[in-house]
C-alpha positions in Angstrom: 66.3 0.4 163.6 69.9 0.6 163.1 71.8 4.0 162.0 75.2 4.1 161.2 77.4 7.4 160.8 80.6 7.0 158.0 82.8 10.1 158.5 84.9 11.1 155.1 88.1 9.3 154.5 91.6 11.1 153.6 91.8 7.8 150.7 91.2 4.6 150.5 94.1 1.9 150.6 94.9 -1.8 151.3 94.5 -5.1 150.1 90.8 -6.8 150.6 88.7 -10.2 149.6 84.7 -9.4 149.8 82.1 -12.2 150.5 81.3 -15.2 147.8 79.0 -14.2 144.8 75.7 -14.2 146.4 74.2 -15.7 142.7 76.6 -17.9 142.3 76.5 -19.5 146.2 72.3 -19.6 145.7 72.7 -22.0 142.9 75.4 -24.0 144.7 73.3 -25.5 147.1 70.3 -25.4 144.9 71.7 -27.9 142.5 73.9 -29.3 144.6 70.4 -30.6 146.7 69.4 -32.0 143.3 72.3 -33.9 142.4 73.2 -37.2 143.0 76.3 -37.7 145.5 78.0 -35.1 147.5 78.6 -31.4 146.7 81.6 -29.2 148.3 81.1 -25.8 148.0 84.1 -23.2 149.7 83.5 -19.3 149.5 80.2 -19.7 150.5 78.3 -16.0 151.6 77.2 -16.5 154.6 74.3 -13.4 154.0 70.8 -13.5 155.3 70.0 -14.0 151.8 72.1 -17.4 150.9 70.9 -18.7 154.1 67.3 -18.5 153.4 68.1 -20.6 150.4 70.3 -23.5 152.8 67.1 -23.1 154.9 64.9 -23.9 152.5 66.5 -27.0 151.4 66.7 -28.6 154.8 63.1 -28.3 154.6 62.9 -30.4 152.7 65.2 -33.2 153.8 68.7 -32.3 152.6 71.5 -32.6 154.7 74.0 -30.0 154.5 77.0 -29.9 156.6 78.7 -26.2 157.1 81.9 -26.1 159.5 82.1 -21.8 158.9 84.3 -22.6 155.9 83.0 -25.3 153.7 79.2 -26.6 153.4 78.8 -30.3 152.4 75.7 -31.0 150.8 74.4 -34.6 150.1 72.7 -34.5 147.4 68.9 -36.3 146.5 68.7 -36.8 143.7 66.1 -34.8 141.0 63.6 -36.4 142.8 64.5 -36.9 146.1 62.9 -33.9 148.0 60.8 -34.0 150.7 57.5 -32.5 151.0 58.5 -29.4 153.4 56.2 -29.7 156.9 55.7 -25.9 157.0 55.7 -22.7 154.8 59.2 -21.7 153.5 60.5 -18.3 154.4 62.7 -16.9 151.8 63.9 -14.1 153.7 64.3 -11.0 151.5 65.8 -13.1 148.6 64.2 -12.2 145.5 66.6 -15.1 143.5 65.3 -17.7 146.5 61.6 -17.4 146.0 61.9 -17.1 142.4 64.2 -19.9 142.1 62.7 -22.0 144.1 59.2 -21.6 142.7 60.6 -23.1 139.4 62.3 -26.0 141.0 59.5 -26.8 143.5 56.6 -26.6 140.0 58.6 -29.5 139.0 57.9 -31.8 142.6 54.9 -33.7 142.7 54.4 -32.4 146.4 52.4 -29.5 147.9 54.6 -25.9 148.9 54.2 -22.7 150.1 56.8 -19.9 149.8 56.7 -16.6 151.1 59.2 -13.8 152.4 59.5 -10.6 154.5 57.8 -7.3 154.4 59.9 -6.2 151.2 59.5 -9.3 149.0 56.1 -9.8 149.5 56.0 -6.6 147.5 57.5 -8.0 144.6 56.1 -9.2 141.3 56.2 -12.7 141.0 53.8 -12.8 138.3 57.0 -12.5 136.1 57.7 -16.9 137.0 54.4 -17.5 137.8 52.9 -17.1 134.5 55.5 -18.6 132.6 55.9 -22.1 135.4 51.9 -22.0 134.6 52.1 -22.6 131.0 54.3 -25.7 132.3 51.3 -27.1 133.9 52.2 -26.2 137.5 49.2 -24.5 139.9 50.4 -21.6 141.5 48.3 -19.4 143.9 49.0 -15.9 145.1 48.0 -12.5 146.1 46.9 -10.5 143.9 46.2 -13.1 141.5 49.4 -15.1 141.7 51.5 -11.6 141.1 52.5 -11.5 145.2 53.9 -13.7 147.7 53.1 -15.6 149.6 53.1 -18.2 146.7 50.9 -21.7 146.9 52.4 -24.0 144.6 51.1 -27.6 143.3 54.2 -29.3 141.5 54.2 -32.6 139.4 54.9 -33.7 136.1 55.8 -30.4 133.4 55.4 -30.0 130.2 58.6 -28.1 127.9 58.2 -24.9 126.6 59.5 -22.0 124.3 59.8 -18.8 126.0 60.2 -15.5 125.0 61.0 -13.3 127.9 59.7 -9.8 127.8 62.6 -8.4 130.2 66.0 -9.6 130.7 66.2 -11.2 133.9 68.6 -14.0 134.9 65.4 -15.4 138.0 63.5 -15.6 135.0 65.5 -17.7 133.1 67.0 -19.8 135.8 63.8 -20.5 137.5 62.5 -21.8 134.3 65.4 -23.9 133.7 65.1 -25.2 137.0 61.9 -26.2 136.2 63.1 -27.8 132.9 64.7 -30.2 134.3 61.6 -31.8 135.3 60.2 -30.9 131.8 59.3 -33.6 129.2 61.6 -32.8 126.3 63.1 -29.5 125.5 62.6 -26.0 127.8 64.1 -22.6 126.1 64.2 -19.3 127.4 64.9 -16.5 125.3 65.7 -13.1 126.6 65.7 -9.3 124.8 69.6 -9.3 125.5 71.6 -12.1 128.2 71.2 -11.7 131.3 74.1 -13.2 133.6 74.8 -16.7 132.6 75.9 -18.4 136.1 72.7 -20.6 136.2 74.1 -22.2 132.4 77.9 -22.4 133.9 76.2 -24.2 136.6 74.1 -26.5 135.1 77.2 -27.4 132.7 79.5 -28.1 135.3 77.1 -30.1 137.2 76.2 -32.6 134.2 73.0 -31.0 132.9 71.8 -30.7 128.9 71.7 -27.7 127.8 72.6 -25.5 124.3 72.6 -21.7 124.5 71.9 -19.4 121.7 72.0 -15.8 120.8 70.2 -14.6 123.7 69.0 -18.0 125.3 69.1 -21.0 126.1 67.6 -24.5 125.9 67.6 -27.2 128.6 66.8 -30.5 128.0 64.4 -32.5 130.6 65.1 -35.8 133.1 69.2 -35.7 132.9 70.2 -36.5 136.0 73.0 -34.2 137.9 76.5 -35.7 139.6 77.4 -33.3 142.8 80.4 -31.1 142.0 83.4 -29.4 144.1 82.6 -25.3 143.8 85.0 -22.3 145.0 83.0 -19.6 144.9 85.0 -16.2 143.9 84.3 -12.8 145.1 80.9 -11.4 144.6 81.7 -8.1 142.1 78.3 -6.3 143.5 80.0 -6.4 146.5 83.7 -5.4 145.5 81.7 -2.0 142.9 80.8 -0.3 146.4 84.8 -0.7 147.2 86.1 -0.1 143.6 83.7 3.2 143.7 85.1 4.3 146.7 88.4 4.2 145.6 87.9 5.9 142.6 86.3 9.0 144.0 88.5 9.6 147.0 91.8 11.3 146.2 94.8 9.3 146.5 93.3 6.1 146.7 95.0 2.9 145.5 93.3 -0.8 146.3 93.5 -4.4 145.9 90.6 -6.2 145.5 91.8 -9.9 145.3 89.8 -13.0 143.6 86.7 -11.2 142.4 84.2 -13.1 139.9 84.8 -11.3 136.7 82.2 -13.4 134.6 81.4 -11.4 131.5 77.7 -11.4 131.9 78.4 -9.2 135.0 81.3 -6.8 134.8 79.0 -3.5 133.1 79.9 -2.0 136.2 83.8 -2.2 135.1 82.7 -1.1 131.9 80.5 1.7 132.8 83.2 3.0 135.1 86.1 2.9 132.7 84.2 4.8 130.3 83.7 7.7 132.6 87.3 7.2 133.6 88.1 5.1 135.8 91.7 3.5 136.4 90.9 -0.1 137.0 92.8 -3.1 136.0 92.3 -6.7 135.9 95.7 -8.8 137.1 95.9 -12.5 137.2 93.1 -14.0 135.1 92.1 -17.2 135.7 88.9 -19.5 135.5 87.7 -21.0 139.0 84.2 -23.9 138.7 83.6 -22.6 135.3 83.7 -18.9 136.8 86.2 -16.1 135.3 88.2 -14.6 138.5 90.5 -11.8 138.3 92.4 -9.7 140.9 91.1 -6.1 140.7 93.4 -3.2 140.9 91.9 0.3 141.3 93.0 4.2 141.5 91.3 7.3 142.4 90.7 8.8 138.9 88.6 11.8 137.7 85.5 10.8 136.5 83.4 12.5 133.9 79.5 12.0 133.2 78.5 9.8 130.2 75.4 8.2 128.8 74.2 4.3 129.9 71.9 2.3 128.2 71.3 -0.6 125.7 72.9 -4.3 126.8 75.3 -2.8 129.2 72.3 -1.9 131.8 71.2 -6.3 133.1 75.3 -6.7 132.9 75.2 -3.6 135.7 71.5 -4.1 136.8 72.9 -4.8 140.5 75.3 -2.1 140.7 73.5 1.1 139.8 73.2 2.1 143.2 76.9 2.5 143.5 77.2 3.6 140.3 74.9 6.3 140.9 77.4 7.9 143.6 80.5 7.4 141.1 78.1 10.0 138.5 77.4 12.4 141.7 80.8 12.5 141.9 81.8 13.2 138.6 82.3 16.4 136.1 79.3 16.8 134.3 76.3 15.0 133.6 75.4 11.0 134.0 72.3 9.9 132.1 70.9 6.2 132.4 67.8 4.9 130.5 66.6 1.4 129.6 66.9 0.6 133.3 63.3 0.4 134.7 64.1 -3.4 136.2 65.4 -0.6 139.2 61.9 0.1 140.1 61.2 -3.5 141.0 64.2 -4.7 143.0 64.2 -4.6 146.5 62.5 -0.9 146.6 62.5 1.2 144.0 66.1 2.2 143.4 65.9 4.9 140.9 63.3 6.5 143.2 65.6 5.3 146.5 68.7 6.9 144.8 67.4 9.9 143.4 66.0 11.3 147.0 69.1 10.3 148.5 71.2 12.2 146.1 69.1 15.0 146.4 69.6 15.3 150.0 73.2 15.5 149.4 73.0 18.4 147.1 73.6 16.8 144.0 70.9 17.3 141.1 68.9 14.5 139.9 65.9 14.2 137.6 63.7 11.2 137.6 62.5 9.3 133.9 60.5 6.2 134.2 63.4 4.0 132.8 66.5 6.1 134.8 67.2 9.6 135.8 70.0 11.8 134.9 72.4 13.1 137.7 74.9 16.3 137.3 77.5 15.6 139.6 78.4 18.0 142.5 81.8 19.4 143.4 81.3 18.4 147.0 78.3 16.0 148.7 76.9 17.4 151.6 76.8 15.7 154.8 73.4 14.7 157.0 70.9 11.7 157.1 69.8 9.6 154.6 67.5 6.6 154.3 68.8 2.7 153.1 64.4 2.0 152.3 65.3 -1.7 154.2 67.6 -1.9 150.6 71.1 -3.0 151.0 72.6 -2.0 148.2 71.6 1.3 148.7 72.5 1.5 152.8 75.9 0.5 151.5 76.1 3.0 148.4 75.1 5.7 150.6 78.1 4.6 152.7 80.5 5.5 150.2 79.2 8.7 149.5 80.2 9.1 153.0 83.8 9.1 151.8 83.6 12.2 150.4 81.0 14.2 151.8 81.2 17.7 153.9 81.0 16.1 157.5 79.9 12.3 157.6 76.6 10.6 156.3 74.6 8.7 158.7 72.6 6.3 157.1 69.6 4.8 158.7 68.5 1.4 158.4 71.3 -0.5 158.0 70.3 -4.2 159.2 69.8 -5.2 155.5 73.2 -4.8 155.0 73.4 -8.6 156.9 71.6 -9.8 153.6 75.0 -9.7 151.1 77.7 -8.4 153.1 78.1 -8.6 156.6 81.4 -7.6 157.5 80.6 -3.9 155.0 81.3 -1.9 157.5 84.3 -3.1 159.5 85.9 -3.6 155.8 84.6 -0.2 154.4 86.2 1.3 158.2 89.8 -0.8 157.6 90.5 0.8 154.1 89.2 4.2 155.0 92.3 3.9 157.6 94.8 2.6 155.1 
């Protein structure tokens, strides 16, 4: 098990790119496999996660050509995939299995999909139920709720959905599975979860209509491949637009960053408790919103987050949470339980964390509340095989007593590989 020790920085400076939008580079090759003709995709993240999904689909007979720069993937066709000759191995992707079970309900071939220690721990019965009421068979632990999933695709009936959470695996998997659907699927959702998956389909030649909170996909339309740049992954860039913000002096360029709408409540969370950050140079990339992102050290002050702001943040409450220890006065969030089910428990993962730093947290079902602390303590803390929180607690580093050492850090490789020889370069200027 790998440890890493960040020592506190004197500010944070320089001019950065981060890795591809992991969502966005999952559903490249995804529908890119599905399409007819060939699909050029640049900015790919090369993460453990994203490769699980390119390893997935060349189980199943699709060619994909990746030079370290640019993947070419000749597509199939809707349905040109081949029966896989072995179990698939997701990785620790949550958005690959659950994906994937919705496009592989709609193949009239036999699959099995499974992951690693971590996402065999999480609920799948949130697609499984919904893919079943299709008419595909899916088998599972614990009653179809647990990987590893057994799935029996073929020919898919449409349906009307109404989503008791607001989850964008949901929705896409069920519009994957849509396409295979005779007549018209919709998914409706409490409040919109990130629309890449409906950008996507769009761009790639698909039917669909969205509506106030959903959207409607319309079975048996065949897809054309597509040339994709993939922008900057803005999960990734929060860790460094946090870490500017709380150390003193800091001023950073973060350059082509995905600022799709659906997915910039981090921005919005942050501004409101004060933070100087700017958006330069907008511009729309494949169907995507990009932006340059300009950021300064600010003093932050608590505030309260919930409602529709917490799905267009869901990803970046880790990091958030170390902006609120950081900050005068009190952070509370609510209406964010979708924590307790990501990779571990993050509200759980952040709050013990935080406590062992000094700062003072209190645990709801749906959030916690965090006072912020003049001054983080140093010492050892644990990533719970979490990447988003081994690289949260990393910028915490920044501005704690003596260093952080933060255990556990291989899951990093999942999203951002290069984190820490980045996060090292702008803590030198």
């Amino acid at each position: 098990m790998t440890s890493i020790t960040v020592k506190p920085a004197a500010a944070i400076k320089g001019e950065i790119t981060v890795p591809g939008d992991k969502s966005i580079s999952h559903r490249s090759i995804m529908l890119g496999a599905i399409a007819n003709g060939t699909t050029t995709v640049r900015g790919f993240l090369r993460g453990g996660d994203n490769m699980a999904t390119m390893g997935a689909f060349r189980s199943m007979g699709v060619e994909i050509d990746d030079d370290g720069e640019t993947l070419i993937i000749h597509g199939k066709g809707l349905h040109g995939l081949n029966e896989p000759g072995d179990v698939i191995d997701c990785g620790n992707s949550g958005t690959t299995i659950r994906l994937i079970t919705g496009l592989l309900s709609g193949q009239s071939f036999f699959s099995v999909v499974t992951g690693d220690q971590y996402l065999r721990k999480r609920p799948m019965k949130r697609v499984v139920e919904p893919l079943s009421r299709m008419g595909a068979r899916i088998l599972g632990r614990n009653q179809g709720s647990l990987a590893p999933l057994a799935i029996s695709g073929g020919a898919l009936n449409a349906i009307g959905y109404e989503s008791p959470v607001s989850s964008a695996q949901i929705k896409s998997a069920i519009m994957l599975a849509g396409l295979y659907a005779d007549g018209d699927t919709s998914v409706r959702e409490p409040s919109l979860s990130r629309d890449h998956s409906e950008r996507m389909f769009r761009l790639f030649g698909a039917s669909l209509e969205t509506f106030n909170s959903g959207v409607t996909v319309k079975g048996g339309v065949e897809l054309q491949g597509q040339e994709i740049s993939v922008p900057g992954d803005i999960s990734s860039a929060t860790f460094f637009i946090v870490a500017a913000l709380i150390t003193p002096g800091s001023e950073l360029l973060i350059r082509n960053v995905g600022v799709n709408p659906t997915r910039t409540g981090a921005i919005d969370i942050l501004r409101t408790m004060g933070g100087s950050i700017e958006l330069l140079d907008q511009r729309e990339v494949s169907g995507e919103p990009v932006a340059d992102i300009l950021v300064r050290s600010s003093r932050l002050k608590g505030c309260a987050i919930a409602g529709n702001v917490v799905p267009r943040a869901i990803d970046e409450f880790p990091a958030i949470c170390v902006a609120a220890a950081c900050a005068e006065g009190t952070t509370t969030i609510s209406d964010a339980r979708e924590l307790r089910v990501k990779e571990t428990d993050r509200i759980a993962a952040m709050a013990t964390n935080l406590r062992c730093l000094g700062v003072q947290v209190d645990e709801s079902d749906d959030g916690m509340t965090i006072t912020g602390a003049e001054r983080l303590s140093g010492g050892t803390v644990e990533s719970f095989g979490d990447h988003r929180i081994a690289m949260s607690l990393s910028v915490a580093a920044l501005v704690s007593e003596d260093g952080i050492t933060v255990s556990d850090t291989e899951c990093v490789a999942t999203s951002f590989p290069a984190f820490f020889p980045l996060l090292d370069k702008v803590a030198r200027g």
